[in-house]
One Martini backbone bead per residue (centre of mass of N, CA, C, O) as a GRO file, in nm:
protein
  170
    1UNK     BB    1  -1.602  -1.038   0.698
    2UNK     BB    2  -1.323  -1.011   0.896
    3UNK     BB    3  -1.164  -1.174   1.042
    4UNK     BB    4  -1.203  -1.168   1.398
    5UNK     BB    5  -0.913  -1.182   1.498
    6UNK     BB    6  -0.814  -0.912   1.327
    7UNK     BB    7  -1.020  -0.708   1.407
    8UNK     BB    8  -0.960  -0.736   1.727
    9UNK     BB    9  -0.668  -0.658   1.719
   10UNK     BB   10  -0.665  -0.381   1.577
   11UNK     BB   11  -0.916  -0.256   1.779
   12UNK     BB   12  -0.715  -0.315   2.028
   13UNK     BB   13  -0.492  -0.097   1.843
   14UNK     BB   14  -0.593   0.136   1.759
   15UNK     BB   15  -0.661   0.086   1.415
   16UNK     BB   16  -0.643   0.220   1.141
   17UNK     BB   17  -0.930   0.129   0.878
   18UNK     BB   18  -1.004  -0.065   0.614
   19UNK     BB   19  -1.281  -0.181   0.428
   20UNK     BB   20  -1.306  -0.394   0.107
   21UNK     BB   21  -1.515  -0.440  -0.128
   22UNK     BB   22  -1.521  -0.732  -0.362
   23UNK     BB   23  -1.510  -0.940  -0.583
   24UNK     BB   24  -1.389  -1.221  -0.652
   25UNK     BB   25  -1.044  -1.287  -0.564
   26UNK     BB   26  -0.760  -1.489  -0.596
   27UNK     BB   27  -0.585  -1.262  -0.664
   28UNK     BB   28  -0.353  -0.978  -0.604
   29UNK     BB   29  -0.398  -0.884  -0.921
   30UNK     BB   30  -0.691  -0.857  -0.908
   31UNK     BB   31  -0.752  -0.693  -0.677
   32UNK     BB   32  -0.600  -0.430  -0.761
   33UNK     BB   33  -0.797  -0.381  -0.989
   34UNK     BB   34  -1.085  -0.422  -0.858
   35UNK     BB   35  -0.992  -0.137  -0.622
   36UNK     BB   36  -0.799   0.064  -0.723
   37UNK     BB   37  -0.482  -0.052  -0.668
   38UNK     BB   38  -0.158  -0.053  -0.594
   39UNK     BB   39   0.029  -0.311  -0.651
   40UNK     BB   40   0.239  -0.241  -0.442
   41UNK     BB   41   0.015  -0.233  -0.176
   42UNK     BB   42  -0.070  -0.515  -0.246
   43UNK     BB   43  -0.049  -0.788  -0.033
   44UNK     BB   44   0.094  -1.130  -0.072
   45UNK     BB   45   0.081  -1.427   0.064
   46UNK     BB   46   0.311  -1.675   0.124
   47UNK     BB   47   0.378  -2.012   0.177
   48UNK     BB   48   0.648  -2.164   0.347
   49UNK     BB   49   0.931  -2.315   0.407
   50UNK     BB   50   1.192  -2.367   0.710
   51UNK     BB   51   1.186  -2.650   0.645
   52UNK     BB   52   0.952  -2.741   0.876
   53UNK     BB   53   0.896  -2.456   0.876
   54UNK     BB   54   0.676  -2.213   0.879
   55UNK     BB   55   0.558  -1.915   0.693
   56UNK     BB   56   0.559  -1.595   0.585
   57UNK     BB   57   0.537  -1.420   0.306
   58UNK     BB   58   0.569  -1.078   0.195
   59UNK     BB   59   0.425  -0.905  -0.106
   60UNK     BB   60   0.402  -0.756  -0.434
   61UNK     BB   61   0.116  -0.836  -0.636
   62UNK     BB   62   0.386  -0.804  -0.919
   63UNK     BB   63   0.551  -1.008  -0.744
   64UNK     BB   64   0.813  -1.281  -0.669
   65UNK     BB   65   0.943  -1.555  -0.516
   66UNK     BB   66   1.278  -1.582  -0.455
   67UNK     BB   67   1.455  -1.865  -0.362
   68UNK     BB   68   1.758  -1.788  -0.420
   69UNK     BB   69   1.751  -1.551  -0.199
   70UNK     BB   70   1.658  -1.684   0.046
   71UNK     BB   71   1.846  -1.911   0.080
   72UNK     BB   72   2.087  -1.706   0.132
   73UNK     BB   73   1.974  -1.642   0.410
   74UNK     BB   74   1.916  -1.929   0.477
   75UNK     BB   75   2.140  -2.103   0.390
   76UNK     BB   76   2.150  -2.419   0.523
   77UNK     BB   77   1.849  -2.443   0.455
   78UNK     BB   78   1.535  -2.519   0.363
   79UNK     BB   79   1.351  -2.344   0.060
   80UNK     BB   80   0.993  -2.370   0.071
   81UNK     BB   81   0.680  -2.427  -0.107
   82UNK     BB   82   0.413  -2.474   0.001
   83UNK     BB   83   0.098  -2.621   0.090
   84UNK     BB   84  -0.203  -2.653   0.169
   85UNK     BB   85  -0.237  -2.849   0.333
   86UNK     BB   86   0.030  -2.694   0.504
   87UNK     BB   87  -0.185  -2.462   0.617
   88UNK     BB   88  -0.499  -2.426   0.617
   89UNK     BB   89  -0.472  -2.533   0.989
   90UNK     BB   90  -0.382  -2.215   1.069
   91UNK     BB   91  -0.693  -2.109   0.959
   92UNK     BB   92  -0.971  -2.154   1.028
   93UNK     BB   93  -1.059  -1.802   1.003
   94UNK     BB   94  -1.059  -1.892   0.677
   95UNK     BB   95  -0.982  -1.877   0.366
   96UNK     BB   96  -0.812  -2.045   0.127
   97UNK     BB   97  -0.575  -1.783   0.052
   98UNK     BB   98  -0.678  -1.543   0.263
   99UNK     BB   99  -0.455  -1.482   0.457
  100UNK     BB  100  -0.322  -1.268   0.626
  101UNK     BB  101  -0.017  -1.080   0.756
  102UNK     BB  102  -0.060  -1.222   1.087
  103UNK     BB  103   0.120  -1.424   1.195
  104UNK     BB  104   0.129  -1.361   1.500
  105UNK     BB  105  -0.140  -1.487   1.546
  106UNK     BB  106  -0.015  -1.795   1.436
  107UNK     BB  107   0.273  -1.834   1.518
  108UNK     BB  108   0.402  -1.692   1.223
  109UNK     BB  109   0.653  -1.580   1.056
  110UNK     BB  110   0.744  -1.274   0.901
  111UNK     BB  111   0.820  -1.168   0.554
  112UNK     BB  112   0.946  -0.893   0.426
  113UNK     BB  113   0.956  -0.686   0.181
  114UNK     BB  114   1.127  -0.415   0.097
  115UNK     BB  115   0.931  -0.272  -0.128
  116UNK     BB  116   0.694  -0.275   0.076
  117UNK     BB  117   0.783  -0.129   0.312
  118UNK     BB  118   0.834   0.161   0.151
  119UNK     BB  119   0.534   0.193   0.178
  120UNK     BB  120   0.235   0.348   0.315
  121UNK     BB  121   0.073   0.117   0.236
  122UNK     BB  122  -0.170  -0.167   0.320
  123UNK     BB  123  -0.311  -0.481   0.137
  124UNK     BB  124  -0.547  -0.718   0.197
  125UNK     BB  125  -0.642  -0.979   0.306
  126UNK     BB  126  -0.951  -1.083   0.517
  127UNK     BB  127  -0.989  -1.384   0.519
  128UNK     BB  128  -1.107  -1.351   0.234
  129UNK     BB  129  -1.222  -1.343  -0.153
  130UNK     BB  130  -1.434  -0.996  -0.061
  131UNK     BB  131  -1.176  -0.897   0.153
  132UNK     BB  132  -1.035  -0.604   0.281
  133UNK     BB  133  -0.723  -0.442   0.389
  134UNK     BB  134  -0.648  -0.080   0.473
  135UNK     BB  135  -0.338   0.091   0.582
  136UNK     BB  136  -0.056   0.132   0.773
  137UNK     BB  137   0.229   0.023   0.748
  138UNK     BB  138   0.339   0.134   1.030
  139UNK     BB  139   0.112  -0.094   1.151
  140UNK     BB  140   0.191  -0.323   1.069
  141UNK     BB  141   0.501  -0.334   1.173
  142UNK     BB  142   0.413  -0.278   1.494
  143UNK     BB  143   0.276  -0.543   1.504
  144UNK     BB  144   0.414  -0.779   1.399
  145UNK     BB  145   0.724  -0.784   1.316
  146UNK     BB  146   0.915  -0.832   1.083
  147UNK     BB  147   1.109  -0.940   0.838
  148UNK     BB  148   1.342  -0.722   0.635
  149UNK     BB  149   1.371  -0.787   0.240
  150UNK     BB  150   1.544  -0.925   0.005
  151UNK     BB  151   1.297  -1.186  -0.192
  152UNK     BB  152   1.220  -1.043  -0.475
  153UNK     BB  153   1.034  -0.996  -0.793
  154UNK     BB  154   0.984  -0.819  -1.103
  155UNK     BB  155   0.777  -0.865  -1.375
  156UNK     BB  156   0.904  -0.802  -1.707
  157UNK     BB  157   0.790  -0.683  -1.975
  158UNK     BB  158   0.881  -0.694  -2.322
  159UNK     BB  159   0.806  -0.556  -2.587
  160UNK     BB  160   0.785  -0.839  -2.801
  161UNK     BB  161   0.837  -1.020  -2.568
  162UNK     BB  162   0.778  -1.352  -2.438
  163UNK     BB  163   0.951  -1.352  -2.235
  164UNK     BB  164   1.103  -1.376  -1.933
  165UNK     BB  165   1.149  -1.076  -1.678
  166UNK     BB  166   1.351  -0.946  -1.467
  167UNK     BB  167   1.317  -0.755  -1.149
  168UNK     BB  168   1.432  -0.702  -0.878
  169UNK     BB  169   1.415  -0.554  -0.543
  170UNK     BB  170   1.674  -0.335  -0.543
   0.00000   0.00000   0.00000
C-alpha cells in the first residue's frame, strides 16, 4: 500500500492516480524495467544538503545529478549527496530509499529535472520497494510546485567503447 500520507493527499486533491505493483527492485532503472515504463518518466528521488539543510532532486531513472551543475545554480552554497542516516527520520512512512518525491509533505525543497518537467507522466516509489505511483506531471507539478531547472546527464553507453560518457539533459 503507499504510504498513507501521499494516498491521502492525492485522493483529497482529486488526483487521478494509478497504483502499480511489482516485484522487490531498490532503483529506479529495475522498476522502469520490471513495469515497462520508460525510464524517462520513472523518476527516481535523490537527496542532496544544500548547506546543511536537506532537499529532494527528482530526475529520470537513466540520469545521474551533475553535482557541477547544482553547484553552479546554488552559487556559493556547499551541495552535496546525503546519506541515509541524514534523511531516513524524515520519512517514518517509507522504507529507506523509497520516498515519493513529495518533499511538500516533509517540509522539504524539491529540486526537479527539466528532462523530467518535459515528459506527459510521472512514475515514482510509493514509498515502499514493490510499488509506484503513475500519474499527470502537471498535476504533480501543481502539487509540489518544484524548482524545475537543468541538473542532471544521461549515461550514454557508446558500443565497444567501456568508457563512461555522458550526456547533457540540455
Amino acid at each position: 500500500m503507499p504510504a498513507q500520507k501521499l494516498r491521502t493527499y492525492l485522493d483529497e486533491n482529486n488526483i487521478r492516480y494509478v497504483t502499480i505493483r511489482h516485484s522487490s527492485a531498490y532503483t529506479a532503472q529495475e522498476i522502469a524495467a520490471k513495469t515497462h515504463i520508460s525510464g524517462k518518466e520513472v523518476a527516481k528521488t535523490v537527496m542532496i544538503k544544500v548547506d546543511r539543510n536537506l532537499a529532494m532532486c527528482v530526475l529520470p531513472a537513466s540520469y545521474k545529478v551533475d553535482f557541477e551543475l547544482l553547484q553552479d545554480v546554488f552559487g556559493k552554497e556547499k551541495v552535496a549527496l546525503a546519506t541515509e542516516e541524514e534523511f531516513k527520520y524524515f520519512f517514518p512512512d517509507c522504507e529507506v530509499g523509497a520516498m515519493p518525491p513529495f518533499g511538500n509533505l516533509y517540509d522539504l525543497d524539491v529540486y526537479v529535472a527539466q528532462s523530467l518537467a518535459e515528459e506527459e507522466m510521472i512514475a515514482f516509489n510509493a514509498g515502499n520497494h514493490t510499488e509506484m505511483i503513475q500519474m499527470h506531471y502537471e498535476d504533480f507539478e501543481r502539487l509540489v510546485k518544484p524548482h524545475v531547472f537543468r541538473f542532471s546527464r544521461k549515461e550514454v553507453a557508446m558500443p565497444g567503447d567501456p568508457s563512461e560518457r555522458w550526456q547533457s539533459d540540455y
